[in-house]
N, C-alpha and C positions, 0 to 999 in steps of 0.2 A: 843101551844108549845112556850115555852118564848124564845126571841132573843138570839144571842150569845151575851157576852159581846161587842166583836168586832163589830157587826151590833147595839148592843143597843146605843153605843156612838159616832158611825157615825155621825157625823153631815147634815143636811139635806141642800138642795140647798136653802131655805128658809132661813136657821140659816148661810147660808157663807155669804149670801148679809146683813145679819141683822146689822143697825149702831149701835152704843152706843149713846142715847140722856138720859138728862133727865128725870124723871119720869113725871116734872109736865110740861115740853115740850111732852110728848109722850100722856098724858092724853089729853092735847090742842088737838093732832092733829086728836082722838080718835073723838072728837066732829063731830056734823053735821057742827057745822059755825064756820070756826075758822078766827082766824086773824093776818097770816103769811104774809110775805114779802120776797122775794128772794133776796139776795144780792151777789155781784162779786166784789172779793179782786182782785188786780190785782199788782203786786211787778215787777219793770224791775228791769233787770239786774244792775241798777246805784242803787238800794236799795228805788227806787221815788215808792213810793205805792199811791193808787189810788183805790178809793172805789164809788160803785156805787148799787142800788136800785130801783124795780121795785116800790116801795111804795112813796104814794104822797109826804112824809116829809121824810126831810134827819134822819139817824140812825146812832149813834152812839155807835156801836161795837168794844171792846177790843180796846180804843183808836180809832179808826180809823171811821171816819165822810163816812157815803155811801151817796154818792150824792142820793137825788131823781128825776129822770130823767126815760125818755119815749121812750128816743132814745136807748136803748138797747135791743133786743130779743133775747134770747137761744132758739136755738132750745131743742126738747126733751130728756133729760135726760136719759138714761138706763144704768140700771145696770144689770152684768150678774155673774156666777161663774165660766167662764168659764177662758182660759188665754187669749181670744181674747181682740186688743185693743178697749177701749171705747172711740170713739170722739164725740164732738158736736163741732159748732156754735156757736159764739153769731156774732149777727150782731147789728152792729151800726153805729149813727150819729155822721162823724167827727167835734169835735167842739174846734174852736182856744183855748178856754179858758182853756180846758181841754185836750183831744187829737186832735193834730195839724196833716193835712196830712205832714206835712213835718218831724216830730218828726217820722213818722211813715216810711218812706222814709227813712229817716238815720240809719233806724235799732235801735230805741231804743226800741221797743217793739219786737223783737226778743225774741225767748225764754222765757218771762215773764213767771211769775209765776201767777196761776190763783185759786182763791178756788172760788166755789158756796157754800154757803148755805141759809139753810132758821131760819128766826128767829120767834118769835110770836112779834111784835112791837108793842101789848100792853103789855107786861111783859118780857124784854130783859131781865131780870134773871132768863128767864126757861131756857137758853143757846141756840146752834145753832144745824139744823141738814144737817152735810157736806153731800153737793150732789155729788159733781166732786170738786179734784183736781189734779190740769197739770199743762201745762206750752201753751204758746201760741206756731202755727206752722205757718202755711202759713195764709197768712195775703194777702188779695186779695182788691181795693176799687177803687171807680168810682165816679167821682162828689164830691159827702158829704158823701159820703156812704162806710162801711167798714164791711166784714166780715172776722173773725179772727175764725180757728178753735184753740181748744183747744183738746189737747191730753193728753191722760190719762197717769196713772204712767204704764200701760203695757205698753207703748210704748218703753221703753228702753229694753224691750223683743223682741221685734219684732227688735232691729240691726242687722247688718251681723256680724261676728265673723270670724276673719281668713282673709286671703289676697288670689289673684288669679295668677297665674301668667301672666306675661303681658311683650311685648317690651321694655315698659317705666316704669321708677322709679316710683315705690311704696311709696315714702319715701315725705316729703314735708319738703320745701328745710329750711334747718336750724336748724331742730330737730335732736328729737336722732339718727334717722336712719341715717340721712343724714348725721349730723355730722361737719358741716361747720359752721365757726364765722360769722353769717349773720349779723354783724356791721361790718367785712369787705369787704361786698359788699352792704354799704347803705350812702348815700349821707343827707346830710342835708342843706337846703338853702331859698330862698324867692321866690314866685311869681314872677314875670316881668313885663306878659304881661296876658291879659286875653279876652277869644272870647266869652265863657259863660262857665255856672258852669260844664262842661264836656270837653273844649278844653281852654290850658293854657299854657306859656313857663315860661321860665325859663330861659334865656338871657349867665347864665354861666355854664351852664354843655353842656361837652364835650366828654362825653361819643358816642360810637360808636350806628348808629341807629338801635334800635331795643333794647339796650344793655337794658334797664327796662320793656318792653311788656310784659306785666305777673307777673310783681311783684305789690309789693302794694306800696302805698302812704299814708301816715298819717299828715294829719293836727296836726300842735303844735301850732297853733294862729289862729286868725280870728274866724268868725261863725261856722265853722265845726271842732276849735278846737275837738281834741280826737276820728274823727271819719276817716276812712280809706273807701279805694276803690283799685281795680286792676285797673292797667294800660294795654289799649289795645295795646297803638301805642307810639312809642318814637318814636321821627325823628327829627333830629336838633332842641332838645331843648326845642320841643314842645311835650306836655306831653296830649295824649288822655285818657279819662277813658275808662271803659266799660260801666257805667251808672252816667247820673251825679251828683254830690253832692245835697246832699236835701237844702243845705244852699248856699248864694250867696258867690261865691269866688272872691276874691278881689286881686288887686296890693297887693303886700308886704306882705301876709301870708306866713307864714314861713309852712317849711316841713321836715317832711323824707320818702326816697324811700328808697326801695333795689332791688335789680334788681331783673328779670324776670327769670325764669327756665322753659322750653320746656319740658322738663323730658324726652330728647332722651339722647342716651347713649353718642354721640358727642358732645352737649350740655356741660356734665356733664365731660366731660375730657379737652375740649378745652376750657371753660369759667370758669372751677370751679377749675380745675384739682382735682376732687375727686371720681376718675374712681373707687378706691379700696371699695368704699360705695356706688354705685351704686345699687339699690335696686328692678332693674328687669330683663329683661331677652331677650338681644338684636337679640338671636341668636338662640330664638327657631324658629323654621320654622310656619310659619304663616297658615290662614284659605287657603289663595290662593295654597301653596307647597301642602297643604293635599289634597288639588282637583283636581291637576294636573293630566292629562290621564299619559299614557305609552307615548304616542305618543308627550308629550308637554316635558317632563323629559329632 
């Protein structure tokens, strides 16, 4: 009995994982011996691309030079058809020349952008065959040592969608929800004094303590010019982070703060006065009122 239309052009789980290569790349890989290379584009967020290669000589792909290097292993590759997301691994050897733990520490490899593919590196004109492309996630390392997963494009399926209700503001202080000129709650000024790259003052702000705990801090000079941190603690002047800068901070680098938001609904009326945008729900009765007996009421 011959198929329905509908069932004849179904596509098979076979044919949704199937890549587009080349003919005389796909022939290469048909062989018993072939002579592929794995390579890893790697793009931050500043546009700094970085190429790298498990094969003994460096490759030069679309432009871009893949280091030959031994200090990198991905773990296994899989591919599925289903919507689940696909992650891997690569793990690697931190290397000043090339990635710096401290470059990594500053969050400039946050988010990158990552492709694998393989080439045949005796005939770079059969083209590539893309294994995985993501963006880098949690970045974990020890000593010299760095493992970086990488998250596939279902991962932006996998967000949440929608808000919960909550005590405290939804909203994050300066945007559309929120609504507030957050250049009118942001100081600009110099270093002073400094204890190490996580505790530092500031000699002329006067602000009340506490008034910056939670907001951010932006370098605009010195070594960590363009890069930011939350501040945990303000208190006379002296400005704590949460974690400290990956670069040494120094007398006289210049900054900007803005201040700190609690996201209580008090907060939000007595520091900001911008009660009317308040973005949560001060006054629903909490897990404790829903538990209470007859006899606590």
């Amino acid at each position: 009995m011959a198929k329905r239309a509908s069932e004849k052009n179904k596509p098979t789980k076979k044919e949704i994982i199937m890549k587009i290569i080349s003919t005389q790349l796909d022939a290469h890989l048909a062989l018993e011996v072939t002579t592929t290379a794995t390579c890893w584009k790697l793009t931050r967020r500043d546009a700094t691309v970085f190429g790298f290669t498990n094969h003994d000589q460096d490759l030069v792909v679309g432009g871009v030079t893949y280091q030959a290097t031994s200090g990198f292993t991905p773990s296994a590759v899989a591919n599925n058809s289903e919507l689940s997301v696909d992650n891997l691994d690569v793990e690697g050897v931190i290397d000043s020349a090339v990635i710096a733990e401290a470059d990594i520490q500053a969050g400039l490899y946050d988010y990158a952008q990552v492709e694998i593919f393989i080439v045949n590196y005796a005939d770079l004109t059969q083209g590539a065959l893309n294994l995985r492309t993501g963006w880098l996630g949690e970045i974990k390392f020890s000593k010299n040592k760095f493992v970086a997963e990488v998250r596939g494009l279902m991962q932006n399926l996998a967000q949440g969608i929608g808000s919960l209700y909550s005590p405290s503001c939804r909203a994050k202080l300066g945007d559309a929800e929120c609504g507030i000129t957050l250049a009118s709650f942001t100081v600009t000024s110099s270093i002073t004094a400094v204890t190490d790259n996580q505790v530092f003052a500031d000699s002329s702000r006067a602000e009340a303590d506490g008034y910056f705990a939670g907001g951010v801090i932006t370098f605009t000079s010195g070594l960590n010019n363009g890069l930011a941190m939350e501040v945990k603690e303000f208190v006379g002047g002296l400005v704590t982070l949460v974690f400290p800068m990956a670069y040494t901070v120094a007398v006289n680098d210049t900054y900007s703060m803005y201040a700190g938001c609690d996201k209580s609904f008090g907060t939000c009326g007595t520091k900001f006065s911008n009660v009317v945008n308040f973005r949560g729900e001060p006054h629903v009765p909490g897990i404790d009122r829903v538990l209470k007996t007859a006899g606590t009421i």
